[in-house]
N, C-alpha and C positions, 0 to 999 in steps of 0.2 A: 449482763444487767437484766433485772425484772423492774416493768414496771407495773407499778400499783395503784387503786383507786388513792387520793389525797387521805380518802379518811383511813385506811390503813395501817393497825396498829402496829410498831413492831416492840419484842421486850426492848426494855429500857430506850426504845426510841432511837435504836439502830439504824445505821444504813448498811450493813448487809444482812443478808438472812443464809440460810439454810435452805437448797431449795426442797427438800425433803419436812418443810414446813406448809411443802405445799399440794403434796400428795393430793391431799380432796378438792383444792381451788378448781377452778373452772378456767380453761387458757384460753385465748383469744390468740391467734395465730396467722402468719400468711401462710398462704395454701402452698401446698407441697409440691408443685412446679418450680418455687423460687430455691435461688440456692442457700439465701440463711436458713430456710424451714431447715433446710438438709441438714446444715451442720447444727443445728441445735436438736434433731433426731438422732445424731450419729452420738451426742457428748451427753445425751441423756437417756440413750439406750447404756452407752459406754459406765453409767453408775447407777444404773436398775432403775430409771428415774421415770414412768408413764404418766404425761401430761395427761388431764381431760380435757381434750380441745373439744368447746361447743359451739366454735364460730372458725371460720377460715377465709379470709380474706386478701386479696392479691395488693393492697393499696395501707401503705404503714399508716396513712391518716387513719381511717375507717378502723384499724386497730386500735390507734390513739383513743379515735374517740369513742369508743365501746368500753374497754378499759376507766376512763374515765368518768362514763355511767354508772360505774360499779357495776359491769355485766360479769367481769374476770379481771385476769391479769397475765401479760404477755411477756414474751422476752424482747428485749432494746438493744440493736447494736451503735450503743451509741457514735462510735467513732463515724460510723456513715449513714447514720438516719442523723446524727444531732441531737444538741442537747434539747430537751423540752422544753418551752416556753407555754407550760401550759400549768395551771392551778390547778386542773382537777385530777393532776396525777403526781405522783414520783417516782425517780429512779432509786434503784436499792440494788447494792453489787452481791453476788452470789456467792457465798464464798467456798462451796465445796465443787463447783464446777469452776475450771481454769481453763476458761475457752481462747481459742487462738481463730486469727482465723488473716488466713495470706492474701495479701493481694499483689499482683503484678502489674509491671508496666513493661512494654516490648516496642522494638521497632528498629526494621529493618538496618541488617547491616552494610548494606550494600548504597541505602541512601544517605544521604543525610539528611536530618530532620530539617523541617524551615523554622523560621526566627519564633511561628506562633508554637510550632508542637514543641519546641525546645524551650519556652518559656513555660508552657503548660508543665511540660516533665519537672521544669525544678521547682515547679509551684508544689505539684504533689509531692515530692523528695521533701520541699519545708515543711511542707504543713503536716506529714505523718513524723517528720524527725521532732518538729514541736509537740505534737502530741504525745508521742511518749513522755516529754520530757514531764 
């Protein structure tokens, strides 16, 4: 996902773009210690794709809200940042990058979980099987 200043035209009033529509934008980004920087460096080296990051920052607020000054525009993983409840932006899906991105949940075999991690575990099992859906 990109997100974009509100006023942000796309043709016909799309919600996906090309992100090769964005060659000259200006990207607002978390800093390269985190690990989406990583994967969205890796899926956009992966189709020749060089962001101009002119701001880097460790906190997805501080991204939101730059983006939404029209300073740039960033990438959103929506599924673990959430949706935006904000006006002065949007989400717009990409449609020539097919990013993936895994997450795990572990623990040990030798215990058993207690009542709270074992509720916790099926919370996350629902809520990402709802999300696909």
């Amino acid at each position: 996902m990109l997100v974009v200043p509100r006023t942000y035209i796309t043709a016909n009033d799309q919600n996906s773009v090309s992100i090769k529509d964005f060659e000259k934008s200006d990207f607002i980004s978390l800093s390269k210690e985190t690990a989406f920087r990583s994967i969205m460096d890796y899926y956009c080296n992966s189709i020749g794709f060089n962001p101009s990051i002119i701001f880097e920052s460790g906190n997805p607020g501080i991204v939101r809200g730059l983006v939404g000054a029209g300073l740039g525009v960033a990438f959103w993983p929506e599924i673990s940042w959430g949706k935006l409840n904000d006006d002065s932006v949007k989400i717009l899906h990409i449609k020539d990058i097919n990013c993936r991105r895994t997450l795990y949940i572990s623990s040990p075999e030798e215990k058993q979980l207690t009542k709270t991690a074992q509720l916790f575990h099926n919370f996350l099992l629902q809520f990402f099987s709802d999300f696909k859906k």
